[in-house]
VEXLO-991531 format. One line per field, with one value per residue (C-alpha): x, y, z; residue number from 1. Coordinates in Angstrom, 3 decimals, padded with zeros to 6 digits, always signed. Layout:
x	[X | ...]
y	[Y | ...]
z	[Z | ...]
n	[NUM | ...]
! end
This chain:
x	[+101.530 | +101.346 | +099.760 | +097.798 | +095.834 | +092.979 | +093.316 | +090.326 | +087.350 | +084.366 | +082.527 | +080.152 | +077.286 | +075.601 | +078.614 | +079.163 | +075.774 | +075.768 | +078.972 | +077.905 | +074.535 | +076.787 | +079.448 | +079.807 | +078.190 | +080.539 | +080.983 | +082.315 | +084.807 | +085.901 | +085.886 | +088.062 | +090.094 | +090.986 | +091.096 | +093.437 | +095.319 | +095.994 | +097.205 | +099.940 | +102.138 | +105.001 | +104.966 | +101.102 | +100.728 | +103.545 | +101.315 | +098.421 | +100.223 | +100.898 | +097.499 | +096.104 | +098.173 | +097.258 | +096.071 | +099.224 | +099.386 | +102.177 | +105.013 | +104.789 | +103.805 | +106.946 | +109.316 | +107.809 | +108.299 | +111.530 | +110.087 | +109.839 | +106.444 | +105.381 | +105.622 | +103.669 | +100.439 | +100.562 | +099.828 | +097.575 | +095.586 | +095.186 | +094.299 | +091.746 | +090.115 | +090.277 | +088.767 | +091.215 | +091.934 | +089.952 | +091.548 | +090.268 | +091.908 | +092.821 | +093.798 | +096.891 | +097.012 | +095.958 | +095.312 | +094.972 | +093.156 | +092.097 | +088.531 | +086.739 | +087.205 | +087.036 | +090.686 | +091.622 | +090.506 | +091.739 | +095.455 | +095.315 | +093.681 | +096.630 | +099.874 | +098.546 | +097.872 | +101.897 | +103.238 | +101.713 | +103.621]
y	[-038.110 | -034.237 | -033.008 | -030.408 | -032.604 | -035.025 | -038.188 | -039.775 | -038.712 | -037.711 | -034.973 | -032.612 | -032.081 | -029.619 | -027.232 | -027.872 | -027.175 | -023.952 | -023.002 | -023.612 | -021.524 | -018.429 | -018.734 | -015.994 | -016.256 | -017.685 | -014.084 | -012.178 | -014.924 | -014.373 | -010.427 | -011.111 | -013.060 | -010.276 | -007.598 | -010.019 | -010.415 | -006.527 | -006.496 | -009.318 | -007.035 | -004.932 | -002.369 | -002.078 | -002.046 | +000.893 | +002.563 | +002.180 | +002.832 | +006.210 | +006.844 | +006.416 | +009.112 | +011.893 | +012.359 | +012.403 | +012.283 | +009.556 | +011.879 | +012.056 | +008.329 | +007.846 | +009.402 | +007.867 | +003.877 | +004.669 | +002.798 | +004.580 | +006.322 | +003.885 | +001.426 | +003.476 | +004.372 | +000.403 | -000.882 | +002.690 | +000.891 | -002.196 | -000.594 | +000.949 | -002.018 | -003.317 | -000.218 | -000.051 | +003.948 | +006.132 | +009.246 | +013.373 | +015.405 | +018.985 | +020.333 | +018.418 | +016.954 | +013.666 | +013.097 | +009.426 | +008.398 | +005.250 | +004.172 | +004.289 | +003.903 | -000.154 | -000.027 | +002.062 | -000.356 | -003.403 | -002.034 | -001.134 | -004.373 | -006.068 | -003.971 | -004.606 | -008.183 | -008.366 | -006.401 | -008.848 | -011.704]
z	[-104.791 | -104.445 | -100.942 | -102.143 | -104.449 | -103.337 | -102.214 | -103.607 | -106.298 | -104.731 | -106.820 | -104.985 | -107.313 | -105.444 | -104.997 | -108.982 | -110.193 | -107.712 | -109.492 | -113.107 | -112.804 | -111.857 | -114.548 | -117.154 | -120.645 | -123.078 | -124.956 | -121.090 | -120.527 | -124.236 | -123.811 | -120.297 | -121.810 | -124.175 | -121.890 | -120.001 | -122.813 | -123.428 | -119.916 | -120.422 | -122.163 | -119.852 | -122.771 | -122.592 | -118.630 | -118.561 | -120.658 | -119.014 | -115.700 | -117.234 | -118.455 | -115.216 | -113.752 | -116.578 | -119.831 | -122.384 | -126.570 | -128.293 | -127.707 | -123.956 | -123.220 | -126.084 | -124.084 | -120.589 | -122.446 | -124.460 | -127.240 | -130.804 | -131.885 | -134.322 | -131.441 | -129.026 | -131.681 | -132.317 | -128.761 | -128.684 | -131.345 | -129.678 | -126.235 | -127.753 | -130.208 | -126.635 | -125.294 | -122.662 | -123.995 | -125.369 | -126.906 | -127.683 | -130.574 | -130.271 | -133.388 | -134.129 | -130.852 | -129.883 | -126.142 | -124.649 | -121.193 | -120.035 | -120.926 | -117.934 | -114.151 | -114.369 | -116.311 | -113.555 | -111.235 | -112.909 | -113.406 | -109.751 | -107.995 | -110.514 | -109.153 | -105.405 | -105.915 | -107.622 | -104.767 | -102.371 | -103.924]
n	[1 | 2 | 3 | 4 | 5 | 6 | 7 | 8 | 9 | 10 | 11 | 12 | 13 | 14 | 15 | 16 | 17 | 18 | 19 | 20 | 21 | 22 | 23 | 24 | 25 | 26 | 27 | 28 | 29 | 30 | 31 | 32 | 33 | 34 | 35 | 36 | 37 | 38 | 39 | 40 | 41 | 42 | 43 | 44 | 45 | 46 | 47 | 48 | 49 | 50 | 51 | 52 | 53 | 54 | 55 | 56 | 57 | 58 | 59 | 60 | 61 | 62 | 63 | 64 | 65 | 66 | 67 | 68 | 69 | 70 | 71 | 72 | 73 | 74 | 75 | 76 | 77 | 78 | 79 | 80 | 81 | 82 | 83 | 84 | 85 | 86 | 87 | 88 | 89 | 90 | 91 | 92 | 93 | 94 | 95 | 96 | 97 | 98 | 99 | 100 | 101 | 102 | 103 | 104 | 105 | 106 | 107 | 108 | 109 | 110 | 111 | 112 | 113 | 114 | 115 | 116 | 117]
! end
């Protein structure tokens, strides 16, 4: 039998019920999961990594991946169905930056919690 498992079956229904009141709606875990599911990518995470730093178009987070263009705009589009990115246009230019602060915050929390491992 593995030690870090118990040794008998004894639910708590106090501590349970307490948990299950504060669980998310069905919809947030599904949106997480998504989100989480963006972020599982090395690709994707390099390119959020990126955006975090400054706002660049396709050809500068293209030459920062070393993955071809087409590549690039197709995890674009899925970071921002995901709205991990959001993007501007300048004339022909197209300028990506991450969505909002909480990306930010969730790409960092993720990189510190890796380098603790």
């Amino acid at each position: 039998m593995e030690k870090d498992l118990c040794q008998t079956t004894c639910v708590n229904q106090l501590r349970v019920n307490r948990v299950l009141q504060g669980l998310p709606e069905e919809t947030l875990l599904a949106g997480a999961t998504e989100i989480f599911k963006m972020l599982a990518d090395p690709n994707r995470l390099r390119l959020l990594h990126a955006l975090s730093q400054e706002e660049l178009c396709v050809c500068d987070l293209t030459a920062l991946v070393a993955v071809s263009d087409s590549a690039v705009s197709h995890q674009l589009r899925l970071l921002r169905a995901a709205r991990l990115v959001t993007y501007r246009r300048e004339g022909k230019m197209v300028y990506y930056r991450l969505d909002d602060v909480h990306v930010e915050r969730l790409l960092q929390e993720g990189l510190r919690h890796a380098e603790e491992g």
